[in-house]
C-alpha positions, 0 to 999 in steps of 0.5 A, spaced: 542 468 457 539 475 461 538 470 467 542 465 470 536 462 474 529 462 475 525 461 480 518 458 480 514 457 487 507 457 490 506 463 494 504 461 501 508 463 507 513 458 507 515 457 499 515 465 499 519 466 503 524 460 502 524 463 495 526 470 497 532 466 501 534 462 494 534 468 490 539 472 496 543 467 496 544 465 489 545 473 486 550 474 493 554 466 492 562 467 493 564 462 488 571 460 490 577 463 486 580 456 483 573 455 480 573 462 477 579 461 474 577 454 472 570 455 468 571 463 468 565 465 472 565 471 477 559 470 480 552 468 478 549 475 475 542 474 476 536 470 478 528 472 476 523 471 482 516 474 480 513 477 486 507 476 483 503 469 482 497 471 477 490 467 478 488 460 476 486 460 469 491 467 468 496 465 462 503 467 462 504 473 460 510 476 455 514 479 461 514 471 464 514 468 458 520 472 456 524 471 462 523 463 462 526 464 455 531 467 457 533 463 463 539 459 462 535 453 469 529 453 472 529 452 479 522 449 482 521 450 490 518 444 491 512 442 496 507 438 497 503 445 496 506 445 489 503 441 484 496 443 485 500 450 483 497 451 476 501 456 475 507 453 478 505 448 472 505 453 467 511 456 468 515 449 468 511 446 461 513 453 458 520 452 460 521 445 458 517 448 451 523 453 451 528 450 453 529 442 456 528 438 462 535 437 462 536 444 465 531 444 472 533 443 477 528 442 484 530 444 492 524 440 496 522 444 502 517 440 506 513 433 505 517 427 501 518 427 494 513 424 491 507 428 494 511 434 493 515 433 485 510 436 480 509 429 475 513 434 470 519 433 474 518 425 475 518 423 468 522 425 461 519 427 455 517 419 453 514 418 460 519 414 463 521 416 470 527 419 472 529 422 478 529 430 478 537 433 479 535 437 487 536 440 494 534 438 500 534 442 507 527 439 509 528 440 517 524 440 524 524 448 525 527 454 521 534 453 525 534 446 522 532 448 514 537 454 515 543 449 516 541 446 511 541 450 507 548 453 506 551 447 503 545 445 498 545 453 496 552 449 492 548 443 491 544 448 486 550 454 484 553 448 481 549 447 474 548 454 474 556 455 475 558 449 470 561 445 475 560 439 479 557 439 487 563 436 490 568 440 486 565 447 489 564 443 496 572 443 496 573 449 493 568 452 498 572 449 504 578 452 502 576 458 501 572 459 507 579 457 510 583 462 507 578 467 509 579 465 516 585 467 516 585 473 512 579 477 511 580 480 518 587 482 517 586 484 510 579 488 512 583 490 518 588 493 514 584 497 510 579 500 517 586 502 519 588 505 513 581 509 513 578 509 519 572 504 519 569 502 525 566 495 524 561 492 529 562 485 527 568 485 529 571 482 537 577 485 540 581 479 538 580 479 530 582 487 532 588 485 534 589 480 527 587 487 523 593 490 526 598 485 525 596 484 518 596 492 517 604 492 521 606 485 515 603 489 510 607 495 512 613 490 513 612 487 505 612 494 502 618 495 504 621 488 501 616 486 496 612 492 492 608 487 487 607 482 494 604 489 497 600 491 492 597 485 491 595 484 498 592 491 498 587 489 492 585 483 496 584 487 501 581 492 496 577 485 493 574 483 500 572 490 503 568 491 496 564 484 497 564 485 504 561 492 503 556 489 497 554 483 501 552 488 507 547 493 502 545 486 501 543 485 508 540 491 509 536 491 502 533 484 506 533 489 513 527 494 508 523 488 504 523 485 512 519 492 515 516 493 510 513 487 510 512 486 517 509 494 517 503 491 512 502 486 518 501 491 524 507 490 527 510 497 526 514 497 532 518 491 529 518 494 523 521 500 526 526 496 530 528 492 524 530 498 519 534 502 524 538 496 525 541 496 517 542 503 517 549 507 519 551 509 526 554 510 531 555 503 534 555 500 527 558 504 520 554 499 516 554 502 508 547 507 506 542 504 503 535 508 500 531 502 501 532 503 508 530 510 508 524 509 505 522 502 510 523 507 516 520 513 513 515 508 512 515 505 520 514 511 522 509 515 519 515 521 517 510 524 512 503 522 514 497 527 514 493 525 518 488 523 513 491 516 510 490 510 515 496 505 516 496 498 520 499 501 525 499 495 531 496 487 532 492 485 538 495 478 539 490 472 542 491 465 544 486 462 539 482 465 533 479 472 535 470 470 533 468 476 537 470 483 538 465 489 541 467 497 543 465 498 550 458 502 551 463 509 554 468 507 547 474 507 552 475 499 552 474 493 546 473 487 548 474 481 544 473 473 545 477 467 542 474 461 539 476 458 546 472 463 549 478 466 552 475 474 553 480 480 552 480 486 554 485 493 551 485 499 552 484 503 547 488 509 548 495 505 548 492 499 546 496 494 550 492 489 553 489 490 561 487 483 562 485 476 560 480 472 563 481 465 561 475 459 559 473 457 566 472 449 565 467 447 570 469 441 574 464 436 570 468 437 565 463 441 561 468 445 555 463 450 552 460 456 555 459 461 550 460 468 550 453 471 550 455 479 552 460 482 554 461 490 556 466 494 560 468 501 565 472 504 568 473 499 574 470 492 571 469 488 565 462 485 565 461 478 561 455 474 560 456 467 559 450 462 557 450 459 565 452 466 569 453 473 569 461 474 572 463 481 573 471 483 574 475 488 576 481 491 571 486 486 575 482 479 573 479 478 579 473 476 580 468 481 583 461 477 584 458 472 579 450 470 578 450 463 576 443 462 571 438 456 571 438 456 564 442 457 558 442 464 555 441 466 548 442 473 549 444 478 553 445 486 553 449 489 558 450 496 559 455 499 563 453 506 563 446 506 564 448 500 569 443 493 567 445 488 564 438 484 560 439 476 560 435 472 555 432 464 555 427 463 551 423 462 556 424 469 560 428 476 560 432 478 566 434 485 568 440 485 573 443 492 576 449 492 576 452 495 581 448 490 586 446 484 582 439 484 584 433 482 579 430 487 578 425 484 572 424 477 571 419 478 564 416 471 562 413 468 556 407 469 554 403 462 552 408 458 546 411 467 544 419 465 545 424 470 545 429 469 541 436 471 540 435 478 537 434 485 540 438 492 541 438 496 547 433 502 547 437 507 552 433 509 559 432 502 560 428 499 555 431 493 551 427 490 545 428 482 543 424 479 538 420 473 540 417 468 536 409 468 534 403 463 538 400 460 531 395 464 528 400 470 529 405 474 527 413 474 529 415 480 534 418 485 538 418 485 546 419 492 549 422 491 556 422 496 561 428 495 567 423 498 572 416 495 569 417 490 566 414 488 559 411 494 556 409 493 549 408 487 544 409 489 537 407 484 531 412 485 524 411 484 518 416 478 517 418 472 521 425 472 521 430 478 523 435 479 520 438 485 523 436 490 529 438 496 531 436 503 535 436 510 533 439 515 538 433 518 538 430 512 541 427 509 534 428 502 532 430 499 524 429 493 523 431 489 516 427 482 516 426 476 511 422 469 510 421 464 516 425 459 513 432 463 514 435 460 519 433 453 516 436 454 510 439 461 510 436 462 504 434 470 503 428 471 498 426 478 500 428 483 506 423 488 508 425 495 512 421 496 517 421 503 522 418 503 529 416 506 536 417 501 542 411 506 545 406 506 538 409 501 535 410 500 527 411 506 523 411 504 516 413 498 512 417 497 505 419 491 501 426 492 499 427 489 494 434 488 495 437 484 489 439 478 494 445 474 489 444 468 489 439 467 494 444 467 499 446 473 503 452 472 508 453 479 510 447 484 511 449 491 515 444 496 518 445 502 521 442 509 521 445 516 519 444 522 522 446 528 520 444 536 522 442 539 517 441 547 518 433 545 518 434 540 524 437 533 524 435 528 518 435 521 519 437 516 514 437 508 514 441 505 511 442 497 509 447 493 505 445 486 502 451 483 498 454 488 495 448 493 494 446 499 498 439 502 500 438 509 503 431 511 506 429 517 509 426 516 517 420 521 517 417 519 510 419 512 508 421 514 502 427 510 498 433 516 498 438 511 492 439 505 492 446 503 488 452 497 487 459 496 489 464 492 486 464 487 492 460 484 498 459 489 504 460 487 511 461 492 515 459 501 515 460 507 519 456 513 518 458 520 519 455 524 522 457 530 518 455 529 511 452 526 506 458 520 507 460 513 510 465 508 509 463 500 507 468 495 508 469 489 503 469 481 505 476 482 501 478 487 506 479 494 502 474 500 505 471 505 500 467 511 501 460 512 498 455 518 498 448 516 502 444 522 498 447 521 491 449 514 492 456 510 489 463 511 491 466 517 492 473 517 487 476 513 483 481 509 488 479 506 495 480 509 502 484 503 504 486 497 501 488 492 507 488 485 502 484 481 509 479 477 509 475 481 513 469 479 518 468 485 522 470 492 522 469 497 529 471 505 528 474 508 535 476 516 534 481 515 528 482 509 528 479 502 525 480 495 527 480 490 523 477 482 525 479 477 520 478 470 518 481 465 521 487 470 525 489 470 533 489 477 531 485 483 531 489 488 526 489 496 528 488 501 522 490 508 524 491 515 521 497 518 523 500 525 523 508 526 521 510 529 528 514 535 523 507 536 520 505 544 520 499 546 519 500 553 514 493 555 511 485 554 510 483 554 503 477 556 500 477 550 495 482 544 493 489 545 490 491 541 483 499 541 483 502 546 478 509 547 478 515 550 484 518 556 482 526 555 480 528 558 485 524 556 491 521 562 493 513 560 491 510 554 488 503 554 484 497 551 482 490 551 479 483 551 482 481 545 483 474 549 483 476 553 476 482 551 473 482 558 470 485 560 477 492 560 477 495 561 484 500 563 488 503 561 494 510 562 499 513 556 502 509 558 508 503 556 505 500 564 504 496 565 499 501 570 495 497 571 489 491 569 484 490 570 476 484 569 473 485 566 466 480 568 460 481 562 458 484 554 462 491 555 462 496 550 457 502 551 459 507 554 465 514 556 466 518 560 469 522 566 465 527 572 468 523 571 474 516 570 472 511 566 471 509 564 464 501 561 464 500 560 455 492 560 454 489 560 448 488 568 446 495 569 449 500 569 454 501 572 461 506 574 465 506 574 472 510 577 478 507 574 485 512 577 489 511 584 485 504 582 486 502 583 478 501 581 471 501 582 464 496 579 459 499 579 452 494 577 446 497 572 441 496 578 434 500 582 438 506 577 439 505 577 431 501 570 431 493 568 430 488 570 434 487 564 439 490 557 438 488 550 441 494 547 444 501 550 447 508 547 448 514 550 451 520 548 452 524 548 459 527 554 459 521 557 457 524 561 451 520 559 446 513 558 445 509 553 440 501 554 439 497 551 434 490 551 431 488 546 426 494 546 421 496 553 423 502 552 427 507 559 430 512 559 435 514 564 440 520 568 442 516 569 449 524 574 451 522 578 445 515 577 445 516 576 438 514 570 432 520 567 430 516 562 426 509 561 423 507 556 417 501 553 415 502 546 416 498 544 411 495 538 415 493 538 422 498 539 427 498 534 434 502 536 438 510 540 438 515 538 442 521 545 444 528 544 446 532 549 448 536 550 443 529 552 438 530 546 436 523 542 434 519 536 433 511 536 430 507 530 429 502 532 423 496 527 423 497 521 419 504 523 417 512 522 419 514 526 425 517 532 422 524 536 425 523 544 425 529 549 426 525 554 429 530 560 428 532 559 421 525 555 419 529 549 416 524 543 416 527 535 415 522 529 415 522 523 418 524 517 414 521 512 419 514 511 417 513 508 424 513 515 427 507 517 425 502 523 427 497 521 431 490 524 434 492 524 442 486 528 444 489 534 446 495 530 451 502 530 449 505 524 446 512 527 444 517 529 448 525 532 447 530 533 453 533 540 454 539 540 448 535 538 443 539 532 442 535 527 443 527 525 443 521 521 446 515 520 442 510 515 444 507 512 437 502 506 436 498 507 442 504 500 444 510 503 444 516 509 446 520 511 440 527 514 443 530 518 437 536 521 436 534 527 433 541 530 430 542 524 426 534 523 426 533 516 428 531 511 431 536 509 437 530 504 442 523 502 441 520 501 448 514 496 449 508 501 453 501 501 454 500 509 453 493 510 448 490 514 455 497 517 459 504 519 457 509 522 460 516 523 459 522 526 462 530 526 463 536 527 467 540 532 466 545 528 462 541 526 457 542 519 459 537 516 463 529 517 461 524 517 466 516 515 463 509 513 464 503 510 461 496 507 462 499 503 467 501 509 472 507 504 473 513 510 472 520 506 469 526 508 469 531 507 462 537 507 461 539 510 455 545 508 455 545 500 457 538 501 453 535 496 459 531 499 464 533 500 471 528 500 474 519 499 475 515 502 480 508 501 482 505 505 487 504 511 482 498 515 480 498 521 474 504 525 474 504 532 474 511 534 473 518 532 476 523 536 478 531 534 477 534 535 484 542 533 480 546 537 487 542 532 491 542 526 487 534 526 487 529 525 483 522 528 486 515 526 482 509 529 484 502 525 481 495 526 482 495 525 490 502 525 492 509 527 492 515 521 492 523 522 491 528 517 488 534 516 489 537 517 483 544 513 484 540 506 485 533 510 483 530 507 489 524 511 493 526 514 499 521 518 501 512 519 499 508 523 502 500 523 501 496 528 499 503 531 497 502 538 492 509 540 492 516 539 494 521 545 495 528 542 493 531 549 497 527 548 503 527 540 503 520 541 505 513 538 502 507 542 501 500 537 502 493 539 503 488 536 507 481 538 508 482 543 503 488 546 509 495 547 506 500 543 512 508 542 510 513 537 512 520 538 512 524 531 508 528 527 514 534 524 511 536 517 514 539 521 521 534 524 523 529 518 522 534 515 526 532 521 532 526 519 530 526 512 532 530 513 538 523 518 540 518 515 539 521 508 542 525 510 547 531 505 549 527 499 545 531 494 541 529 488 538 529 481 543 534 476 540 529 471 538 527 476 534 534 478 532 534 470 530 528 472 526 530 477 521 538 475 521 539 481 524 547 480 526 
């Protein structure tokens, strides 16, 4: 079996991370010597926790499927969460399929058995009751499961072992005694032997370790045998203990990655420099830890990807939060009505007013308004307007008479409007006098909506005597009212002022605040002074009926023949555009989800919408849809509203106590280099490092130059798109169709040498080289010829008689041709000798011009990615099949290897990269996160692995091929400089790559003396 166990789990907080601590503590189980012996079982190999649960109604798939068959237990984390998991079901029924209910085992978490067991598990396979064989570490607190859970951990080791629970309890003990007793003199005698360090230890077990290093010397001398042995259990205990740390510290990076995907980035930084080496603790290297901090820190940010930066904590879940009218404050309220007030330079919070409960025990006073300065926050409840200062005191309060429904305050301008639905306050600020008091006229009620004007005017809706139509009132701070203006709808649905003092208002039908159903929303733009300028039915496509989110805003934008005013609405998932001035409907467009909240930029035809299911996409307001493929930023919230604030964005989500703090960030290493004239498509880095190049993303056919200081040092202009690049005898290769360039950027020249005169056709289709770029294959139709670009020669030319496909070229001259709709043919391309592949699943294949074959540099050994399903791994001395490799890849494919040939790094449609080795003939391992790849670099001095894709550069570690670095926006990587090459706003910037020690500088920097609290420590299992 591949896997000893597999767990299966509800994934909700609890389960989840019960699932992750079983996983841990099953692959990392010391299983006691006596019992290794007995049932000759070293350890528990491994363990299958999927990190995914799919969607209700999703069936398993093959990769699930496969591991539950290969799974020798089932172990079913049980809650009373769990049986209401029908995929937690599915993977139960399908093991009792595959396998038995004899081998499931069950560890009950929360609730009593019968609520939390699965009906699967209570029950044999004749429906008669039977009693699941599980553990128990049900507790009050975390501390309480955390007890349990070391001696229930043996409860299920056991079965996976072969042994009985008492048998490995008793085992356990002794061990445990035994290792009290040596394993700080057998570490100690090996740490006084190399010079380690470890922090663990107190001065009383140092004291130990030398007396076992003075025995141990002592035993040399009268016993060899006993000496040796005594050092092979040092040897024994110091590689366990070194591995059980790595282990802790890959727990340290999934626990910041984790913690930073929350907005707790300062946690995240703490918790990752605490499993990294220092001075203070020699613990072992792990990349994961490297990339966590890298991570926390921003060490390769742009300044263009936003990332959850920090959470602003509350005591109740946050219902409201508003941006002070200077932009230097938000205010927030709980579900309590507790008011919040952060700054929004360092964040930290200035001052929390708590709920007042009068003292007739009136418990609700809603929160109408609120709004802050420099000296004040100013907040309006439905029974008074309360100012106070920074400090919590209480400045002056203006009970009310009446209940509020609305109010405005603004600090600049210095008035607050109050509304009842009988009258319209106007307060000074400065001195809280009246200075308005604006009633109704007859049976017109104010209503809740309105929007402050600017320059004292207010306008709000009020409700219509009979006979009339619904309407704003427009309320001057010094006048009084000043203009009743009749709508064409009843309700509104939104409001919203124009800086040059307009109003956009979206209506719907009466019944809307009865029913909340919206039949129809009507546009409607207006003068406070001259009243409506026109009017438009939307026609706005209203799923449902029922519009949860509607969002208004208006969009001004300079344009070189003034300023052009735009509205723009969202209903559901649709967008509507119109132009100010005319009326006219500008575009109109869908997206793929519910909009709740916008910005618009003022600099261009652009703005951002966030969706209810918390992802931000870009969008064009002239043209309409999405701008690109991905979106802006995935958060995976429930949003509810979304405030942008310079850089950055605060996110408020359903049902949280915090409000989520999205920032962009700059590497504090980040070099601005140079301004380009249109964007950049990564191409290749110079072997020796000296430049690196790329295509115009304005005309691919524009091959550029530049050195690692970002200067554009040399263009070439193709006739036709470049193929294919290399690099030979110092120059640049670039393969066309009509022929070859050779280009020296430093020399500041190249050379263009057509095909006839390199002894070949006129023009060809496609090209391939091989790694050292000596060689040359170019093909059109079935006419094929390949290169000596040394010589500049033609070493090879042939009718091909089918049409040709693609060419793989090694460096030996050995090569591989895929002909349509016939078995891959091996070519010597210096002696012309040909062989054809026997295997009929190796056929030739129209792949529309991408390459699907690729060979390592010897020559010894090949891919070829066939059937649109699978990778086909060759041996092409022996010509055959060494692996079939199930993959996805009609679109995409991409293969590379290492320098001994024995591992292959590929892609397919899945942009996922996979790592295989050969040798082992499993995968080490598979990483999403990827977008196109470009190329790879082989960094084998260093041990590392760097891709560049479509929109970033990444570097793997190439002894456990985890990432340890990703910088965005990434178009190259200079191995000799150790520097990344990004783009941003068509500006080239760079950013030296930081190896774990100077991210811990870095962490020391930006969080000078800042250490984890040690409640946190107990949190994280930090030591």
């Amino acid at each position: 079996m591949k896997y000893n166990a597999f767990i299966s789990y509800r994934h909700t907080e609890l389960d989840m991370e019960i699932a992750k601590k079983l996983h841990k503590g099953l692959e990392t189980f010391r299983i006691p010597q006596l019992v290794r012996e007995r049932y000759g079982k070293r350890k528990i190999d491994r363990v299958f926790r999927d990190q995914e649960e799919l969607p209700i109604g999703s069936d398993l798939d093959n990769n699930i499927l496969a591991a539950l068959s290969d799974s020798e237990f089932l172990i079913v984390i049980c809650s009373p969460r769990t049986p209401q998991s029908e995929w937690v079901i599915k993977e139960i029924e399908s093991f009792i399929s595959l396998r038995d209910r004899d081998h499931i085992l069950a560890i009950l978490i929360e609730g009593e058995p019968e609520e939390s067991f699965p009906p699967q598990l209570l029950t044999d396979g004749k429906g008669n009751q039977v009693e699941p064989l599980a553990a128990d570490i049900r507790g009050k607190n975390a501390a309480e499961r955390n007890r349990k859970f070391k001696t229930e951990l043996m409860r299920l080791a056991a079965p996976l072992i072969g042994c009985t629970y008492d048998e490995l309890r008793q085992r356990n003990r002794e061990r445990v005694m035994r290792r009290n007793m040596t394993i700080a003199g057998a570490i100690g005698a090996v740490a006084a032997i190399l010079g380690i360090s470890f922090g663990v230890y107190n001065a009383k077990v140092a004291a130990q370790m030398k007396e076992l290093a003075d025995d141990k010397a002592l035993l040399a001398e009268k016993s060899a045998s006993l000496a040796a042995e005594k050092a092979q259990l040092a040897d024994d205990i110091l590689l366990q203990y070194q591995e059980t740390k790595k282990n802790q510290s890959r727990f340290y990076a999934e626990e910041s990655l984790k913690l930073l995907s929350e907005g707790r980035r300062e946690e995240a930084i703490l918790v990752a420099r605490a499993g990294l080496p220092s001075v203070s603790e020699d613990r072992p290297y792990v990349p994961e830890l490297e990339f966590a901090l890298s991570q926390a820190l921003h060490a390769y940010d742009d300044g263009n990807t936003p990332d959850f930066d920090r959470l602003l904590h509350h005591e109740q879940v946050v219902s409201e939060m508003e941006i002070s009218s200077d932009e230097n404050y938000i205010i927030s309220v709980d579900t309590d009505s507790n008011v919040y007030l952060w700054d929004t330079e360092s964040w930290e919070l200035i001052v929390e007013i708590p709920f007042r409960q009068e003292e007739d025990g009136w418990s609700f006073d809603k929160v109408v308004a609120v709004d802050a300065d420099d000296s004040y926050l100013y907040i309006a409840r439905q029974t008074s307007l309360i100012i106070y200062d920074h400090a919590g005191n209480e400045v002056r309060n203006l009970p009310l008479d009446e209940y509020l429904i609305g109010g405005w305050i603004e600090s600049v301008d210095r008035y607050a409007f109050l509304a009842t639905s009988d009258c319209v306050w106007c307060i000074d600020l400065d001195t809280g006098d009246f200075l308005q008091t604006v009633e109704k006229e007859g049976n017109r009620k104010f209503g809740p909506k309105g929007t402050y004007i600017g320059n004292g005017l207010l306008a709000i809706t009020y409700t219509s005597e009979e006979g009339e139509k619904n309407g704003l009132s427009v309320i001057d701070a010094g006048e009084g009212l000043v203009k009743r203006i009749p709508l064409a709808s009843e309700s509104v649905l939104r409001i919203i002022a124009s800086p040059d003092g307009h109003i956009a208002l979206a209506e719907c039908n009466a019944d809307y605040y009865i029913t909340g159903i919206v039949n129809e929303i009507v546009l409607e733009w207006v003068d406070p002074l001259n009243g409506v300028l026109w009017s438009r039915d939307t026609g706005a496509d209203v799923k449902s009926g029922l519009t949860l989110y509607t969002v208004l805003k208006i969009q001004s934008i300079a344009k070189d023949e003034g300023t052009e005013n735009r509205i723009i609405l969202t209903a559901d998932d649709g967008v509507y555009c119109w132009d100010t001035e005319s009326g006219e409907e500008l575009v109109r467009f869908k997206l793929p989800d519910q909009v709740n909240s916008l910005l618009v930029s003022s600099l261009g035809d652009y703005a951002i919408v966030g969706y209810s299911s918390g992802t931000l996409d870009w969008i064009n307001t002239k043209e309409g849809g999405k701008v690109g493929d991905k979106s802006y930023f995935e958060s995976g919230l429930n949003l509810r509203q979304l405030i942008f604030y310079g850089d950055n964005r605060l996110l408020r989500v359903y049902a949280s106590q915090d409000i989520y703090l999205l920032s962009v960030h700059k590497s504090v290493g980040l070099e601005e280099l140079a301004e380009l004239e249109e964007g950049q498509i990564p191409a290749a880095v110079a072997p020796d490092g000296s430049y690196f190049v790329t295509y115009s993303g304005a005309d691919a056919r524009i091959v550029n130059f530049f050195d690692p200081e970002g200067n554009l040092i040399y263009s070439s202009t193709c006739e036709s798109f470049p193929d294919t690049l290399g690099f030979l005898n110092g120059k640049a290769v670039i393969a066309t169709m009509g022929g070859v360039c050779y280009v020296d950027p430093m020399a500041k020249t190249e050379e263009f040498v057509d095909y006839p005169k390199l002894g070949g056709e006129i023009k060809y289709t496609n090209c391939g080289i091989s790694e050292d770029s000596h060689y040359l294959a170019a093909w059109i139709g079935s006419s094929m010829a390949v290169f000596d670009l040394e010589k500049r020669s033609r070493l090879y030319g042939k009718d091909m008689e089918k049409s040709v496909y693609d060419v793989a070229l090694a460096n030996n001259g050995t090569a591989l041709v895929g002909r349509a709709n016939t078995p891959l043919l091996k070519l010597d391309v210096n002696t012309g000798k040909t062989e054809e592949y026997a295997d009929k699943g190796l056929m030739g294949y129209n792949s529309s011009g991408s390459h699907y074959l690729f060979i390592s540099p010897s020559g010894e050994k090949a891919i070829m990615f066939a059937d649109f399903s699978s990778m086909y791994v060759l041996d092409v001395e022996n010509m055959e099949v060494i692996d079939k490799i199930p993959i996805a890849a009609k679109i995409r494919k991409f293969a590379s290897f290492n320098e001994d040939e024995s591992i292959i790094v590929f892609q397919g449609d899945d942009f996922s990269l996979h790592i295989w080795d050969l040798e082992e003939r499993a995968y080490i391992n598979r990483m999403k996160d990827f977008n196109e790849l470009y190329y790879v670099t082989w960094d084998t001095a260093e041990g590392k692995l760097i891709l560049v894709d479509q929109q970033s550069v990444h570097i793997l570690e190439t002894e456990t091929w985890a990432r340890i670095a990703y910088a965005p926006d990434g178009i190259a990587y200079s191995v000799k400089e150790e520097m990344f090459i990004q783009e941003v706003g068509n500006k080239l910037y760079r950013s030296r790559y930081l190896d774990y020690r100077k991210l811990l500088e870095e962490a020391e920097r930006q969080l000078p003396g800042r250490e984890l609290t040690d409640q946190q420590k107990r949190e994280y299992n930090i030591e």
